[in-house]
N, C-alpha and C positions, 0 to 999 in steps of 0.2 A: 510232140514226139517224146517217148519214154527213153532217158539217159541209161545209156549201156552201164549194166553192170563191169567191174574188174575183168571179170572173166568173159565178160562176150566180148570186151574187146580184145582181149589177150587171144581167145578165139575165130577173130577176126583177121587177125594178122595173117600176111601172107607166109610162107614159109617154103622151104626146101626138103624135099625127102631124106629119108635116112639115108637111101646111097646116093645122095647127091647129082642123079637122073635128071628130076624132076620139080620144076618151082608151081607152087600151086598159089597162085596173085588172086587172093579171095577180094573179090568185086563188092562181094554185098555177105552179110549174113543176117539172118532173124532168128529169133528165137523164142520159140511159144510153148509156154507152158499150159500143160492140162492139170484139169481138176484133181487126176490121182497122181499129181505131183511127178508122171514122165514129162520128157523136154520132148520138141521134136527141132534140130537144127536144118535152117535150110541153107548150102551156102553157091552163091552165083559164083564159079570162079574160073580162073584162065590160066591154063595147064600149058606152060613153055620148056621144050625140050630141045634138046638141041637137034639140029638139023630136021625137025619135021616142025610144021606150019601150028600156031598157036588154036589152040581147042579153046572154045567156050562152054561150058557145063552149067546144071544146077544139079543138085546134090542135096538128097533129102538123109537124114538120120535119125532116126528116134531112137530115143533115148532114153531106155527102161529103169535103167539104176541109180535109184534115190538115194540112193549114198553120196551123192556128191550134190542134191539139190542148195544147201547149205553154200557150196563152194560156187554155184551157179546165180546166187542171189546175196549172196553178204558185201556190203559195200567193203569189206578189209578179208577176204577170203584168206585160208592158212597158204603160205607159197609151196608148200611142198605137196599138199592136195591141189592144188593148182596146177601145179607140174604133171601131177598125174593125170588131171582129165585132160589135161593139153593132148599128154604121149596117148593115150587111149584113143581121143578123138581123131589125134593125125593118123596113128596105127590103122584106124579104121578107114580113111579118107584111103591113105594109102591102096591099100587090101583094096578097095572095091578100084580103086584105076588098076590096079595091075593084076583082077581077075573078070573084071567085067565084061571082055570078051570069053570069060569060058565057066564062068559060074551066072545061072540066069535069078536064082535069086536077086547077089548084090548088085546086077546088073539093069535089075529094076530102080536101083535107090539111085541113077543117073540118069537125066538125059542131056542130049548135047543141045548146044542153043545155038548152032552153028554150023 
């Protein structure tokens, strides 16, 4: 098994939405890079809200912007480019749970496992 870089673990970690809604307990993540140097993240995880019954998801992302491949594979990655693909990545994690019912795009990058 290949040791996570900084960043997929930090990536990995579960976390809480920005308004405080929403805990998203990331189960699993992988992360595979392609030859033109996009990512595609996949993450299995388990969306607890209060007073409705816990969701199980996967959640696919690719992930076109090679500006941060650097920050994706450096074993001492910079913390403040760190930071950034974290808020980027949740921003977007976020966005697709709370339009998935009404945008059919990002409602393709989820299905429920449950």
């Amino acid at each position: 098994m290949v040791e996570q870089t900084p960043a997929e673990r930090a990536l990995a970690r579960s976390y809480v939405s920005v308004d405080g809604q929403v805990r998203f307990e990331v189960k699993d993540l992988s992360v595979h890079h392609h030859a033109n140097r996009s990512v595609t993240f996949t993450y299995r995880i388990t969306v607890e809200r209060q007073w409705h019954p816990e969701e199980d998801w996967e959640f696919t992302l690719p992930w076109y912007d090679k500006s941060f491949t650097d920050v994706l594979t450096s074993p001492q990655p910079d913390p403040e480019r760190l930071k950034q693909l974290l808020h980027l990545v949740h921003a977007l994690l976020e966005e697709w749970w709370y339009t998935k019912g009404h945008n059919r795009q990002l409602a393709k990058m989820g299905r429920q496992l449950r």
